[in-house]
MIGUTOR-94136 format. One record per residue: y, z negated, x of N, C-alpha, C, O, CB in turn; residue in one letter. Coordinates in steps of 0.05 Angstrom, whole numbers, plus 5000, padded with zeros to 4 digits. Last residue first. Glycine has a CB too. Layout:
N
YZXYZXYZXYZXYZXA
...
END
This chain:
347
161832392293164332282294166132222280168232112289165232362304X
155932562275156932242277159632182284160231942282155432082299X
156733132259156432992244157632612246159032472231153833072244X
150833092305153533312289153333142278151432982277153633622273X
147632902340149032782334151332892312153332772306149632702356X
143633232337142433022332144932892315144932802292141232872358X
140533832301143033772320143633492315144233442292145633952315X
134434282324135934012304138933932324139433952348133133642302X
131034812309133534762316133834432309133334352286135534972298X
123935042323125934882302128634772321128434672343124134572287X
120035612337122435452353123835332328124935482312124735672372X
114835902373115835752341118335552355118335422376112635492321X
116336512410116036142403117536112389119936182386116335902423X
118037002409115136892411115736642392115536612368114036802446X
123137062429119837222450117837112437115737092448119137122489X
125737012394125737242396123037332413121537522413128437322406X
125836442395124736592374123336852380121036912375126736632357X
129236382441127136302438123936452420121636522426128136102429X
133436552422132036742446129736692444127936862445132736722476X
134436212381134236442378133136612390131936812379135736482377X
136135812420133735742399133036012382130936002368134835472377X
140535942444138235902460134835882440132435922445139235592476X
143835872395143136172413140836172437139736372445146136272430X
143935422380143335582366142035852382139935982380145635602350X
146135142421143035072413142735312405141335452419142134852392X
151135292438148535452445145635342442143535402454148835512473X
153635062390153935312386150935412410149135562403157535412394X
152634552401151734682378150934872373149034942359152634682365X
155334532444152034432450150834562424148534652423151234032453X
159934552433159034692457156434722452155334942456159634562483X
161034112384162034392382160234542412158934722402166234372384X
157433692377158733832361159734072363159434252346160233722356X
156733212414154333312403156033452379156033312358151833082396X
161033072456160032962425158533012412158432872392161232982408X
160033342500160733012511160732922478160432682475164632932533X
153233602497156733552508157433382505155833192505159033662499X
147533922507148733712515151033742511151733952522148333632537X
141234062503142834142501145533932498145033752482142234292485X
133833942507136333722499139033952511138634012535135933322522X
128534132487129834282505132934112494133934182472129234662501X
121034072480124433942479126534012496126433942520124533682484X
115934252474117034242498119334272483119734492473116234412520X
107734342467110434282463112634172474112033982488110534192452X
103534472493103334622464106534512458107634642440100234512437X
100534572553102634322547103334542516103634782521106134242580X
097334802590096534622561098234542553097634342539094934402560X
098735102635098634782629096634632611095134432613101034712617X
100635462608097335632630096635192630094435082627098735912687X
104235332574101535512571099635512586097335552580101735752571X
108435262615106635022595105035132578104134952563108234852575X
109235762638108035562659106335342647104135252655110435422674X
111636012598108636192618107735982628105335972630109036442646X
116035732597114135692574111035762582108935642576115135862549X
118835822645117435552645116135552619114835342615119335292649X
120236362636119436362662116836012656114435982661123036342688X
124036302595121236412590118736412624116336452627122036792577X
127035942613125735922593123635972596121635832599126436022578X
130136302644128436152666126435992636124135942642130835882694X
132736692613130036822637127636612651125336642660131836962670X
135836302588133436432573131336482586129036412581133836662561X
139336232635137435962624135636132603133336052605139535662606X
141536762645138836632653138036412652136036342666138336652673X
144936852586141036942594140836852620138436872621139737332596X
147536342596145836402565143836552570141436502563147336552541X
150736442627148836332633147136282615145036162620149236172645X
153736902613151436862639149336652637146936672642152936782666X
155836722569154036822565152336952589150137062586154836952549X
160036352599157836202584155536422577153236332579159136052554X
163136512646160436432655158236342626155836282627161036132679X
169136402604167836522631165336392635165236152629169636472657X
167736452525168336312564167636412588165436522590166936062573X
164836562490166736822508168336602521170736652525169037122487X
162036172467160836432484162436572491161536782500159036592472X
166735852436164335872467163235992479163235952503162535792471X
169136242408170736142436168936032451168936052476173235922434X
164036382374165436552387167236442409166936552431166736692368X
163835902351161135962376162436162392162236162416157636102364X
168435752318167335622349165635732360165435682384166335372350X
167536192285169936152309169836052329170636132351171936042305X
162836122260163236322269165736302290165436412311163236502249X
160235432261162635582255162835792265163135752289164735492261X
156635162286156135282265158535512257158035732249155535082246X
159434712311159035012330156935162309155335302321157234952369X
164534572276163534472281161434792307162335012314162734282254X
171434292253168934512246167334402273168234222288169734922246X
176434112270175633992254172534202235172034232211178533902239X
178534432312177134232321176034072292174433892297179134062341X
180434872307177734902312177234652310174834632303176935022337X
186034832304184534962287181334962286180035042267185335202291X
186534602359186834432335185834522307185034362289189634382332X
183034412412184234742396183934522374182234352370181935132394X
179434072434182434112440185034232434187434202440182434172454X
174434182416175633982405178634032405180034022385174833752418X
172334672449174134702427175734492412177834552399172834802409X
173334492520171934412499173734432474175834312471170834132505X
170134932571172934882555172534762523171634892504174635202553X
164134812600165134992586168534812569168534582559162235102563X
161634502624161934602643164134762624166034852637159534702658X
158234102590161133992589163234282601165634322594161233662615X
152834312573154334482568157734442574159434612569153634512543X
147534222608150133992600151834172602152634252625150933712619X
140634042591141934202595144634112586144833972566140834392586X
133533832606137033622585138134022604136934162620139833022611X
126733892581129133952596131733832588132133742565129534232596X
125533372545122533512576125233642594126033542615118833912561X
127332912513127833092527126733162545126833022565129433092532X
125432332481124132632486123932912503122033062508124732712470X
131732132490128231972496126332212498125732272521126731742465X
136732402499134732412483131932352499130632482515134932672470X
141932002527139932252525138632272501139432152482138032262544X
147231832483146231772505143431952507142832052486145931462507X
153131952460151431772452148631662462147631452453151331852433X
154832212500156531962493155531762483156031532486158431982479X
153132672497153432562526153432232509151532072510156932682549X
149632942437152632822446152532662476151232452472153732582420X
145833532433146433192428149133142444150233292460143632972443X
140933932403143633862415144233582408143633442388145934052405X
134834192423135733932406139233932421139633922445133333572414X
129034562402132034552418133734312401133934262376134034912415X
123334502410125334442389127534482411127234432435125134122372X
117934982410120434862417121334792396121034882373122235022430X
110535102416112435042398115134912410114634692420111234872380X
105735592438107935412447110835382420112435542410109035572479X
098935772430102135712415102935492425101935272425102335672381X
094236072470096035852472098335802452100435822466097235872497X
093836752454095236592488096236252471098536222461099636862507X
087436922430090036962429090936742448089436572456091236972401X
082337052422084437192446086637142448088237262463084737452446X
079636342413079336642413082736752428084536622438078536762376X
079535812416083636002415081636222411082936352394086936052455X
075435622429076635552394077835832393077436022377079535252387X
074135632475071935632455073235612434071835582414069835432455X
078335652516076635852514074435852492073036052490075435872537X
080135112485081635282491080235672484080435842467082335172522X
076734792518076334842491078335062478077535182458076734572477X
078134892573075035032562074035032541071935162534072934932571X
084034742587082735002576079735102570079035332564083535182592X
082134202565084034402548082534712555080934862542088034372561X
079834072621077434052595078834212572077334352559076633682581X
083934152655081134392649079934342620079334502602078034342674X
087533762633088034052633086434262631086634472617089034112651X
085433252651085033312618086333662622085133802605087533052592X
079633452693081633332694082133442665080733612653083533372717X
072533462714074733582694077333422690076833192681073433602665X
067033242731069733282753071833482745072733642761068933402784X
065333092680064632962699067633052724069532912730061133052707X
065033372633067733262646067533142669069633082680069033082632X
060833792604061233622626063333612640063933792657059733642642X
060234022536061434032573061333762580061833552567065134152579X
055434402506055334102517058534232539058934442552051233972540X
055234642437056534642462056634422472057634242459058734722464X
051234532397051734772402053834792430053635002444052934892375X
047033952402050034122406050134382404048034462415051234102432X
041933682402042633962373045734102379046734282367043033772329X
041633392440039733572438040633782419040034022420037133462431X
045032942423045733262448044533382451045233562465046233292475X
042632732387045832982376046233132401047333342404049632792366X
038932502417037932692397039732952392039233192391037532542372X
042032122442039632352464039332652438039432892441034832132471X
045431772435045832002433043732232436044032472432047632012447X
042631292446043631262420044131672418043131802399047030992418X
042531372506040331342486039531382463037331452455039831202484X
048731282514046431522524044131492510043931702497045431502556X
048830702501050130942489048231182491046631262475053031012502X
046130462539045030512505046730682491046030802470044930242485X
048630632589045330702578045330682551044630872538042730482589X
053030482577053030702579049730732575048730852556054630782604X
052229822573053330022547053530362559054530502541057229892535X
051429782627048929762603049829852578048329952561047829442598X
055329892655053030072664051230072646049530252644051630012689X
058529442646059129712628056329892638055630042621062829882637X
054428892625055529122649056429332630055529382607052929272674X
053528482563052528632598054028792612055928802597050128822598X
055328312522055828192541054228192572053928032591055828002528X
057328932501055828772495057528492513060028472516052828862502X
057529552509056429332535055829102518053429042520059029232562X
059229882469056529772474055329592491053129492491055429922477X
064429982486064029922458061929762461062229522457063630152439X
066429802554065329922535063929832510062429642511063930032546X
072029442565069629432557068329682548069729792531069629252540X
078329642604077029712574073629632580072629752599077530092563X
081429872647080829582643080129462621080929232615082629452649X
081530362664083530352643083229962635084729832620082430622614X
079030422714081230432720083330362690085730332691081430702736X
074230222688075230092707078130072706079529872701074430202727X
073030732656072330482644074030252659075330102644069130432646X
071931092700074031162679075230912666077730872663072831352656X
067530942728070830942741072530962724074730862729071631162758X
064231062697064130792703067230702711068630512704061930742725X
064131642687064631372657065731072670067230912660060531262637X
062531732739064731872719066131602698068131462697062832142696X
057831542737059631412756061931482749063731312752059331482783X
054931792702054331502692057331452713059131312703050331312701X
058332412676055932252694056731962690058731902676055932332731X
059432602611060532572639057532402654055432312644064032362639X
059333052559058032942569059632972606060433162620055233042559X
061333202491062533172513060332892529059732672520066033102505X
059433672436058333442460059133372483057833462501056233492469X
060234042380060833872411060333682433062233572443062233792411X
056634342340056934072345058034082375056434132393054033902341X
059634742278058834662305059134382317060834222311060234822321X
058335062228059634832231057134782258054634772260059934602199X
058735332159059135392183060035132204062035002199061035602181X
055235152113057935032123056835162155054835112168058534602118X
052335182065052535432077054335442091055735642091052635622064X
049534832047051834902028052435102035053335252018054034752025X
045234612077044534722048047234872032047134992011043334432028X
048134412128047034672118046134732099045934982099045634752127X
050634002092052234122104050634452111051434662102053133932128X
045533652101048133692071048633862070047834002052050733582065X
044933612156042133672124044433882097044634092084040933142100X
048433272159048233582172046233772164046134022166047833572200X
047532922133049332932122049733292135050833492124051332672130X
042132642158042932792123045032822118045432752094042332652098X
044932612200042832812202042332882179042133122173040532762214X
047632122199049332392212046932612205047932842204050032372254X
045931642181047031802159048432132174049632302162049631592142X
046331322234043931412228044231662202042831862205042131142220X
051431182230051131492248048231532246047331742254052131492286X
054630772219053430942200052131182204051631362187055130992185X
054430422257052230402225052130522211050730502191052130262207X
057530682291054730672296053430562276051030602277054030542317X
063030802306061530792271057830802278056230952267062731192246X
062430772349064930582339064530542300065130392281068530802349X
060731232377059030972369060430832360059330622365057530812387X
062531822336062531642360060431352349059331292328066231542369X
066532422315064032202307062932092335062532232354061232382288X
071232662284070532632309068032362309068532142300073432582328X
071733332256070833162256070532952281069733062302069133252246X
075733912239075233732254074733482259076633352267075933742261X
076234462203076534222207074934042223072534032217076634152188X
079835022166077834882193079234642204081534592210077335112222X
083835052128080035202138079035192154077235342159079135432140X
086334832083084834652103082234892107080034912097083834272089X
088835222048090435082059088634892091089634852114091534892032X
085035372015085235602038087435442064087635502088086835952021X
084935061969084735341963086135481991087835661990086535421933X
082434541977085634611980086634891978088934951985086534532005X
077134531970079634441945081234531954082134691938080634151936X
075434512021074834782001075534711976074534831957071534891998X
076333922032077834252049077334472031079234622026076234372084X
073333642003076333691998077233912007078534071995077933512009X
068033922028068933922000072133871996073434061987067433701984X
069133672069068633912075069233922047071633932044066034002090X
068933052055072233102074072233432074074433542078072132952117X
063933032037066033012018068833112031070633232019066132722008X
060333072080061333322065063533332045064733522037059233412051X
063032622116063132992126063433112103065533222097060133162141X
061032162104064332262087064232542098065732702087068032082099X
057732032135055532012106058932172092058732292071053831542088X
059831902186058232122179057432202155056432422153056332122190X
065931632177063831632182061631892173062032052154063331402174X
071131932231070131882204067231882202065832022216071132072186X
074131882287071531612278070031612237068831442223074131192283X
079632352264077932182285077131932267078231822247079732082316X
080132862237079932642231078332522245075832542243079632622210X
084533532233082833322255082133132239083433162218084433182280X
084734192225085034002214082933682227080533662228084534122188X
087734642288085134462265085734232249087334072259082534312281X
090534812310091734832284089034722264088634702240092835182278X
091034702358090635062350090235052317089735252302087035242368X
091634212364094634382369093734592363095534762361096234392399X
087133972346089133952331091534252330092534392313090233672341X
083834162390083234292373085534292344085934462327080434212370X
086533812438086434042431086234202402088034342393084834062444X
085333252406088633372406088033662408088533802388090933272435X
079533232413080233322392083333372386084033512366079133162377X
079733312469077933572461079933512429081533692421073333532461X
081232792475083033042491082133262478083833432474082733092526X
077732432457080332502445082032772456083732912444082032262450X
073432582483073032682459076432682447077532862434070532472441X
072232442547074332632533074032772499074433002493074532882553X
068132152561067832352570070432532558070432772562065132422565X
068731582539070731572563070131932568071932012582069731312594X
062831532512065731512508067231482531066331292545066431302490X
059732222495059631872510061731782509063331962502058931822541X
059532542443059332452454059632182475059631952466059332572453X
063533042383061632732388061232692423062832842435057632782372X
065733252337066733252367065333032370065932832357070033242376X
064033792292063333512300064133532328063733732342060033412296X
068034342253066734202290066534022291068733922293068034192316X
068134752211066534562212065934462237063634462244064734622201X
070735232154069835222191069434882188070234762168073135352222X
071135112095072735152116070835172139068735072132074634932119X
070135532033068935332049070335272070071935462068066635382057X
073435982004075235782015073335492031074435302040077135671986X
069536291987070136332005071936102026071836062050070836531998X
066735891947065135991973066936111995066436062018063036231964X
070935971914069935741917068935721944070035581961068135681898X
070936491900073036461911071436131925071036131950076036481888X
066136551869067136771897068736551910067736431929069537101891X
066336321822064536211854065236301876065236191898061536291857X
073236141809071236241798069436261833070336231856072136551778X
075835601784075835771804072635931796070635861784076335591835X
079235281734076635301743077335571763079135731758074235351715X
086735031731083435231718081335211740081835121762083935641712X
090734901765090134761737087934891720087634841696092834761719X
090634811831089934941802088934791781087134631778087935141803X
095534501863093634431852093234611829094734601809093834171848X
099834541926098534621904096234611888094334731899098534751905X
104434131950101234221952101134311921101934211901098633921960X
110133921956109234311958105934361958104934581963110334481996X
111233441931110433471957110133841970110033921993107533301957X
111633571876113833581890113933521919116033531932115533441877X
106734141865107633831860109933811876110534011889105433581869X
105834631822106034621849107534301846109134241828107834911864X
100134921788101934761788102734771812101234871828101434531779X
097635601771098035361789100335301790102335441792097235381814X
093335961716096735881734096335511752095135301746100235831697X
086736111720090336021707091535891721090835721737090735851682X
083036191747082636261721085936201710086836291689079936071706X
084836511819084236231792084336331772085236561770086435971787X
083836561882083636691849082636401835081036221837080837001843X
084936681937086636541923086036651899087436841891089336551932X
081736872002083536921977083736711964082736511975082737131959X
084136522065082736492051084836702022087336722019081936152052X
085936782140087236772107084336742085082536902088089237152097X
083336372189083336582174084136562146083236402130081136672177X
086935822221085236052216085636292196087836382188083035942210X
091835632217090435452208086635662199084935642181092635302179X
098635432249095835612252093935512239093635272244094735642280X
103535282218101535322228099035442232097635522214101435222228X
108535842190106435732193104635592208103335772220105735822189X
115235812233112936012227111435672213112135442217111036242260X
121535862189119535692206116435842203115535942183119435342193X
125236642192123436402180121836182201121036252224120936542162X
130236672232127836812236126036392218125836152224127236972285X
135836682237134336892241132036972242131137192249134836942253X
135536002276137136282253136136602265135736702287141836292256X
129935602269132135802286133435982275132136152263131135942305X
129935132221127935342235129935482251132135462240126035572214X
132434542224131334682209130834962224132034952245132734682186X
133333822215131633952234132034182211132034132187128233802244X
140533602209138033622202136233802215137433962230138133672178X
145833482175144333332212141233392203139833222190144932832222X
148433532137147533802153146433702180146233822201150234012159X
149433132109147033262105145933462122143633542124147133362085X
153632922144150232732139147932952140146032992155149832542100X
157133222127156833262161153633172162151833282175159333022184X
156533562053158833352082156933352110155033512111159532892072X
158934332062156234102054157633852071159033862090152234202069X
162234762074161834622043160434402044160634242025160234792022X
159934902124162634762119163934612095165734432094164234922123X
155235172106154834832123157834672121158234432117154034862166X
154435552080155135342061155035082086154734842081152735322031X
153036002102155035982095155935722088158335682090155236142081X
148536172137149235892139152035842129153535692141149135802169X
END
């Protein structure tokens, strides 16, 4: 980070990965190969587009994974499909059924970039959902790996759900929500006959229904928890986001040091007079210990993300210096962790 004292204050206000350790990848399944007949362009977005013909292997391999999220509405299709987002699926809620294969075809364009993807299909496209069965027609002739979901709740489930949010159902019409749940149910009988997985939300709060897609996507691995550690200025006022605030004032503020004061907690000098304060590197590991203590906790949760606001009275020198080092520990166990420092910079 040699060059932050070279760069003016604007530019360096910026989100970027924890020192010491590259921004990880999202999760996006299994590594697809990568063979082209000739060199690839790269655009100034970073997507890459081959400029040659692929040869079949590769074509076939880069097909992506394939989950229709369908059923009644109020049973949790959005919660199923955030899930499947945060493990790194590619999502598109209410697309119509007759666009599956073309949206599956783009994915096996992106040469490995989109390999599994997530469909969410409902009565909200009900003119076009007669087109769902030649399109899953489509889809097995190509050799598309690809599962159907079915979120199913009881009629009293739906009914209460419907109530307490003070929402018509799509299908009621100008009858009872009890009568848009029958024709819904009706409309569906067939696609819940072909699910490959039914759950019943009926007495599922949104945490279980996480972990039961959870247990059907995550395979073995624990949940990815993503941090941002965010430093900010007292002065300029919390951060709207902040899940934890933490208030570094407790510490002797470098502003006061005249050599110091015109740098910032990027500065090898300043982090050094902050962290060798009495109590600061105490409490550097056990706000880490208790970290990791509450990341175990937004795992077993569901909770995939969690803001950690770091604090002084300018958002510059205290809060800087232990974003950094907190966002590091971070790293160190695990979690994808991006640094941003809100206010550096604004004085």
């Amino acid at each position: 980070m040699t060059e932050h004292e070279a760069q003016p204050a604007a530019e360096r206000e910026q989100a970027r990965p924890a020192a010491g350790r590259e921004q990880a990848r999202p999760t996006t399944g299994r590594e697809q190969p990568r063979h082209t007949a000739e060199r690839e362009q790269t655009h100034d977005d970073g997507a890459q587009v081959s400029t040659g013909k692929e040869t079949a292997g590769a074509h076939e391999a880069a097909i992506p994974e394939l989950v229709i999220i369908s059923g009644m509405s109020g049973a949790g299709r959005s919660t199923a499909a955030k899930c499947l987002e945060d493990l790194g699926w590619f999502v598109v809620d209410n697309l119509p059924p007759a666009l599956i294969p073309t949206m599956v075809e783009l994915g096996a364009r992106s040469q490995g970039n989109v390999a599994r993807i997530a469909v969410v299909v409902d009565v909200r496209g009900r003119r076009f959902f007669d087109n769902l069965r030649e399109s899953l027609a489509d889809l097995d002739a190509r050799g598309v790996t690809r599962r159907i979901v079915f979120l199913e709740s009881s009629d009293d489930a739906l009914v209460r759900r419907f109530e307490s949010v003070r929402r018509p159902h799509p299908l009621q019409g100008d009858g009872r929500i009890v009568d848009g749940i029958a024709a819904e149910r009706e409309l569906l009988r067939e696609l819940r006959g072909d699910a490959d997985l039914v759950i019943d939300t009926s007495s599922l709060n949104v945490h279980e229904l996480r972990a039961k897609m959870d247990a059907q996507f995550a395979g073995d691995q624990e949940p990815e928890l993503r941090a941002t550690v965010m430093s900010f200025g007292f002065k300029y006022g919390l951060p709207v986001d902040a899940d934890l605030v933490v208030d570094m004032r407790f510490l002797p503020n470098p502003h006061w040091v005249p050599e110091l004061r015109p740098f910032t907690g990027l500065n090898e000098e300043v982090s050094s007079y902050v962290l060798n304060q009495p109590g600061a590197k105490e409490f550097l590991d056990r706000y880490a210990e208790l970290l990791q203590l509450i990341a175990a906790g937004y795992r077993r949760e569901g909770k995939r993300y969690v803001t950690v606001a770091v604090g002084c009275t300018g958002g510059k020198h205290r809060s800087v210096a232990m974003s950094e080092k907190l966002a590091a520990r971070l790293a160190a166990e695990g979690v994808e962790t991006v640094v941003v420092h809100r206010d550096m910079g604004r004085e």
